[in-house]
C-alpha positions as CSV (number, residue, x, y, z in Angstrom):
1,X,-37.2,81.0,-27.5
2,X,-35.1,81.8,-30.1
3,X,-37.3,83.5,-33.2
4,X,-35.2,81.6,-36.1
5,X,-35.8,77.9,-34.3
6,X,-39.3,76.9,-35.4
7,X,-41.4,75.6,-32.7
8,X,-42.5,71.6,-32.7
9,X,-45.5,71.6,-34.2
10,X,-47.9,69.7,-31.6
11,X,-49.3,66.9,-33.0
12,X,-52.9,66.5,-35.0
13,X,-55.6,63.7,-34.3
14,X,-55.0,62.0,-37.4
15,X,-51.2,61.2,-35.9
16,X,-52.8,60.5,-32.7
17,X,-55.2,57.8,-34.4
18,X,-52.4,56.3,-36.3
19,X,-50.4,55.8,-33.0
20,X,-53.5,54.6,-32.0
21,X,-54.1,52.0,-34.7
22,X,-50.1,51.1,-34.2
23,X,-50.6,50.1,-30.5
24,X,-53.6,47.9,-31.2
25,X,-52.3,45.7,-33.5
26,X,-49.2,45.6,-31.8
27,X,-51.3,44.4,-28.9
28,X,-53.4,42.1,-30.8
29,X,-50.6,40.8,-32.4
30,X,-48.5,39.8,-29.0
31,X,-52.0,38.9,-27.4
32,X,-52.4,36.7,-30.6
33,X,-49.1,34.9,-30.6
34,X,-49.6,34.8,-26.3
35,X,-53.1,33.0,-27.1
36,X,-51.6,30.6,-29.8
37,X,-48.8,29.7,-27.5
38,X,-51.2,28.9,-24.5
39,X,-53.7,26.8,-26.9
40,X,-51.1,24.4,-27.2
41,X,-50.3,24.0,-23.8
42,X,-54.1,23.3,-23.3
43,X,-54.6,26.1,-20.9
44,X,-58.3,26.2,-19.7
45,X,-58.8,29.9,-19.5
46,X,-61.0,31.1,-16.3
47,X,-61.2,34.8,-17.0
48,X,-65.1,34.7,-15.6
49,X,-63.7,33.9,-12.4
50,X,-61.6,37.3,-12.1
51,X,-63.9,40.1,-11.9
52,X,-64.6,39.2,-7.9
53,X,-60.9,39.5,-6.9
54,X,-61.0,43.0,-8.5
55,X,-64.5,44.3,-6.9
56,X,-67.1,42.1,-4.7
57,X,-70.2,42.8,-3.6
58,X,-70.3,42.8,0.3
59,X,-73.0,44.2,2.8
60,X,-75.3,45.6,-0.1
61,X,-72.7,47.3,-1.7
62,X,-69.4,47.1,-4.4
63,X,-66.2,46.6,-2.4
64,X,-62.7,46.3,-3.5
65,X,-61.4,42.8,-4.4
66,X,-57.6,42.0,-3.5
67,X,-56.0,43.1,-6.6
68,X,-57.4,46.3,-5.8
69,X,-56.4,46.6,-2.0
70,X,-53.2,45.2,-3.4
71,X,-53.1,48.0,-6.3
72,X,-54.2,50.3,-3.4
73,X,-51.2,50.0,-1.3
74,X,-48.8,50.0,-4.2
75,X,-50.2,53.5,-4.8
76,X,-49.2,55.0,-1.3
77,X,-45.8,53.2,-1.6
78,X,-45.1,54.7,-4.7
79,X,-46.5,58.1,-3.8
80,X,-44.9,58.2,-0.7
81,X,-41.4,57.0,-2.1
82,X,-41.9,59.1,-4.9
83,X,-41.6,62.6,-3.1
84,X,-38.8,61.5,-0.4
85,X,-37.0,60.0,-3.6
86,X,-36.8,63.9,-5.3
87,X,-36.1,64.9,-1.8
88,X,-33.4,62.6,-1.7
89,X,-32.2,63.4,-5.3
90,X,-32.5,67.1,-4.9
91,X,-30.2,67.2,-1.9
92,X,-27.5,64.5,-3.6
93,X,-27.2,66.1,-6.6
94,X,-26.5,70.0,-4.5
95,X,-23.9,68.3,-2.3
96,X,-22.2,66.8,-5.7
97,X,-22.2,70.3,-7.2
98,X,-21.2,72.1,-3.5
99,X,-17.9,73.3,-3.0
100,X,-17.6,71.3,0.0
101,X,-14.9,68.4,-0.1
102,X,-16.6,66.5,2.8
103,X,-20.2,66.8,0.7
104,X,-19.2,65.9,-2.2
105,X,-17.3,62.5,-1.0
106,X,-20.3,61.9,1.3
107,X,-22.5,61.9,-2.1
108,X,-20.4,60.2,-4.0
109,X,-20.1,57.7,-0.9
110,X,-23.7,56.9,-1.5
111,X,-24.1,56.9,-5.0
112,X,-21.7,54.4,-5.4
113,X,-23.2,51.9,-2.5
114,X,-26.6,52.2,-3.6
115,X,-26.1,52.0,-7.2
116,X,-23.6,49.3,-7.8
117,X,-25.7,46.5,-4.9
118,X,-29.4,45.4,-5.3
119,X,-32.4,46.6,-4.7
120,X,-33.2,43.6,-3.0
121,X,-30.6,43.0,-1.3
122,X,-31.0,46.8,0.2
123,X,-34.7,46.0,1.1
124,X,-34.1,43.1,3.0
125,X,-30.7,45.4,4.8
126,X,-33.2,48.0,5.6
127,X,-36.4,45.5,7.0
128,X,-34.2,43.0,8.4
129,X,-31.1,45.2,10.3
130,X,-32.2,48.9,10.4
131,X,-35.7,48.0,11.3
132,X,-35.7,46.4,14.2
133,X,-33.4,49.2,15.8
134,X,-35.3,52.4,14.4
135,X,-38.8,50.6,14.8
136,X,-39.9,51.1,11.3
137,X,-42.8,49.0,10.2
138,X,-42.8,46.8,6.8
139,X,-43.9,49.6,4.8
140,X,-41.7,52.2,6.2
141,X,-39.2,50.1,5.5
142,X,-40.7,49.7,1.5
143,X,-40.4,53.3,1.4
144,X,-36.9,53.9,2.6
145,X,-35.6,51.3,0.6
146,X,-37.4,52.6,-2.9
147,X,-36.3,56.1,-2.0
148,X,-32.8,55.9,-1.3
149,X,-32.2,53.6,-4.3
150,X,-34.3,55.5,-6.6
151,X,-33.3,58.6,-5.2
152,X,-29.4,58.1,-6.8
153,X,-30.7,57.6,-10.2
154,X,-32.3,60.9,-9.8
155,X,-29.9,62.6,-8.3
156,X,-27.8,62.3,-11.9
157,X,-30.7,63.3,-13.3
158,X,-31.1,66.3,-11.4
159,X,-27.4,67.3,-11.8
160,X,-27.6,66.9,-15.2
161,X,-30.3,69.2,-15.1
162,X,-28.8,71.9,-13.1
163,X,-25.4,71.6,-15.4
164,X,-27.7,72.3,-18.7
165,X,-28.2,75.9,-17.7
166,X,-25.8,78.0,-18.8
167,X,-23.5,80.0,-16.7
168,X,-24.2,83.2,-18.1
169,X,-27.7,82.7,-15.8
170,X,-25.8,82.3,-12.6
171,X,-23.5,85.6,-13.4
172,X,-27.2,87.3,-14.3
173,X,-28.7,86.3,-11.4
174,X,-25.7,87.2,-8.7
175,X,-25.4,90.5,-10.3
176,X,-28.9,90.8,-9.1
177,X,-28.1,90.5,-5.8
178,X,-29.4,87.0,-5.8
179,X,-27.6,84.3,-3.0
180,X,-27.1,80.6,-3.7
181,X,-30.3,79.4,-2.6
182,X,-32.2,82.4,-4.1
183,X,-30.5,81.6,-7.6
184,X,-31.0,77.8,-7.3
185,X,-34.9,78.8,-6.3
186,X,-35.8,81.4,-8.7
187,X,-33.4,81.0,-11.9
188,X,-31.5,78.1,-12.1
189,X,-34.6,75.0,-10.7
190,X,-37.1,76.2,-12.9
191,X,-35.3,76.1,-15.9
192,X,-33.5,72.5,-15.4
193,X,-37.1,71.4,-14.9
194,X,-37.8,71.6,-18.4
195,X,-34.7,69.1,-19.1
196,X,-35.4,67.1,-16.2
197,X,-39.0,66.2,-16.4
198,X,-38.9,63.4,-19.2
199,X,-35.9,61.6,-17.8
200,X,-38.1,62.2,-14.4
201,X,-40.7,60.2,-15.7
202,X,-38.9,57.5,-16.6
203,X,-37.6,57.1,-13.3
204,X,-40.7,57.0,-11.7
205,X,-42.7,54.8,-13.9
206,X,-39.2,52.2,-13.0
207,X,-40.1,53.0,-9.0
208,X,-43.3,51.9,-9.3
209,X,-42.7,48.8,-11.3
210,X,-39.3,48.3,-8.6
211,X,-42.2,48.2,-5.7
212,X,-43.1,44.7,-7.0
213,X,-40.2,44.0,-4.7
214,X,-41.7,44.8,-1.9
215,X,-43.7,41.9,-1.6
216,X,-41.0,40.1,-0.2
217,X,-40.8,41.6,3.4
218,X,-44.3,41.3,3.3
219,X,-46.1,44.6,2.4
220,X,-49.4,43.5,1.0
221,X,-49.0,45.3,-2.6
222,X,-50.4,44.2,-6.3
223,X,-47.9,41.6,-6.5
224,X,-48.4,40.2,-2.9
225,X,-51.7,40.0,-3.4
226,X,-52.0,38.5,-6.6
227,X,-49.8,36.0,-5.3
228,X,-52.3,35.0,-2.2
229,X,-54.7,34.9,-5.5
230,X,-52.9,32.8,-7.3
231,X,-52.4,30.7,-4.4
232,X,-56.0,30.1,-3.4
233,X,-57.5,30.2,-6.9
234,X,-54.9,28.8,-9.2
235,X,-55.5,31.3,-11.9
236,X,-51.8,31.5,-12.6
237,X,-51.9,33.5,-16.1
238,X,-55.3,35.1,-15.8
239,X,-53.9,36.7,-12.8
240,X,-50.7,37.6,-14.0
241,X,-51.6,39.0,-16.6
242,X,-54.8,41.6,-14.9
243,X,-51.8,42.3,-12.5
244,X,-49.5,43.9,-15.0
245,X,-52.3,45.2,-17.0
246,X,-52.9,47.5,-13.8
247,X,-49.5,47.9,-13.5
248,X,-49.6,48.8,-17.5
249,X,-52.5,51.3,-16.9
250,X,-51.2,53.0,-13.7
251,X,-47.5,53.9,-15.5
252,X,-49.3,55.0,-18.8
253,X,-51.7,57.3,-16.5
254,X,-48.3,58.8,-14.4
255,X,-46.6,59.6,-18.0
256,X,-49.6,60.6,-19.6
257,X,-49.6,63.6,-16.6
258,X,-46.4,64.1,-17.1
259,X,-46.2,64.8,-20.7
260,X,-49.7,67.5,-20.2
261,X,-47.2,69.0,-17.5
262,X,-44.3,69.1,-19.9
263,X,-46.7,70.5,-22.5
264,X,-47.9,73.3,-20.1
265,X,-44.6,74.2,-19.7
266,X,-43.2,74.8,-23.3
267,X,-46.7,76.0,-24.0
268,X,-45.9,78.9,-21.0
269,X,-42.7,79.6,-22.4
270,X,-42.1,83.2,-24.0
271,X,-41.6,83.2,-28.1
């Protein structure tokens, strides 16, 4: 880093308690105007009759309720779809910037179908036609379909990344001795990180909220199963709204982690 550009200074608990202070009444304040709204529909909140769809107690012991299976399953969706959709963004974003004509078009090919129809519509493609003549099950299926349409979004991201470093690195590390692969490895990757890990984030707390959609060729997620909730207990807004407060908490948790990573890395960089 360059001695004359100060560094950020990191931020003191009295900011953090203000922030703090911010979200709760923000909170309370939506929560309040939500309440006042409901009161004059004459909504008879049930909220007593939500803790046992979260955790039960079954055979002498605490199991998971639905909404937890559900969250459950949402959690290996996203997990899963989360690493093939870098995979997929990784390898997309080196055939844009490959000197290959055929690579290049066959990238571009796919950005532009993926990005410019909807996700749905894509899910139901994949579960409905490619399915049945690969064999994939329901949540195979989930995964593809996250993956490749999350997986062009980050492919930008990723070549955006890759274009931030400047050339003078490549021409440092070829005169090394360094090949493509060894430059893109040890010099160029770990550098774009640093750019790419914010707008990262981003895309992956929008993959997990995108795997709501998944409900719909029957993969028993959050949303799937807060709808057999709603179904059989007719807890429409006291359901709804635990759903997306575990939604809430799981996206806060996977940029909270994010933001310690990107921390540990500016932290690790030389003055």
């Amino acid at each position: 880093m360059d001695p004359l550009v100060p560094r950020r200074p990191h931020a003191g608990s009295g900011s953090l308690l203000r922030d703090g202070a911010k979200a709760l009444l923000a909170a309370a304040a939506v929560a309040g105007l939500l309440g006042l709204a409901l009161d004059r529909l004459g909504y008879p909140w049930q909220w007593y009759r939500v803790p046992p769809y979260l955790l039960s107690a079954a055979g002498g012991g605490i199991q998971p309720g639905p909404l937890l299976r559900g969250l459950f399953v949402t959690l290996q969706v996203s997990a899963a779809s989360l690493g093939l959709m870098l995979a997929i963004g990784l390898a997309t974003a080196l055939l844009r910037l490959s000197p290959s004509l055929i690579g290049r078009a066959t990238a571009r090919l796919y950005l532009e179908l993926i990005r410019n129809t909807p996700l749905l519509v894509q899910i139901f493609f994949i579960y409905f036609v490619l399915a049945p003549l690969f064999s994939l099950s329901a949540f195979a299926s989930a995964v593809l379909a996250l993956s490749l349409f999350e997986g062009a979004y980050a492919s930008e991201i990723i070549r955006a990344g890759i274009l931030s470093v400047p050339r003078g690195q490549w021409e440092a590390a070829y005169s090394l001795g360094l090949n493509t692969r060894l430059t893109y490895r040890r010099v160029i990757l770990p550098q774009a990180l640093r750019q790419m890990l914010p707008p990262l984030t981003g895309q992956a707390v929008s993959l997990i909220k995108d795997s709501a959609l998944v409900s719909t060729i029957a993969v028993y997620d959050l949303t799937m199963q807060a709808q057999a909730v709603i179904a059989e207990s007719y807890l429409v807004f006291e359901v709804w709204f635990t759903t997306a407060a575990l939604y809430l908490a799981l996206t806060l948790a996977l940029s909270r982690a994010a933001a310690r990573l990107q921390r540990k890395e500016l932290s690790l960089t030389p003055p």
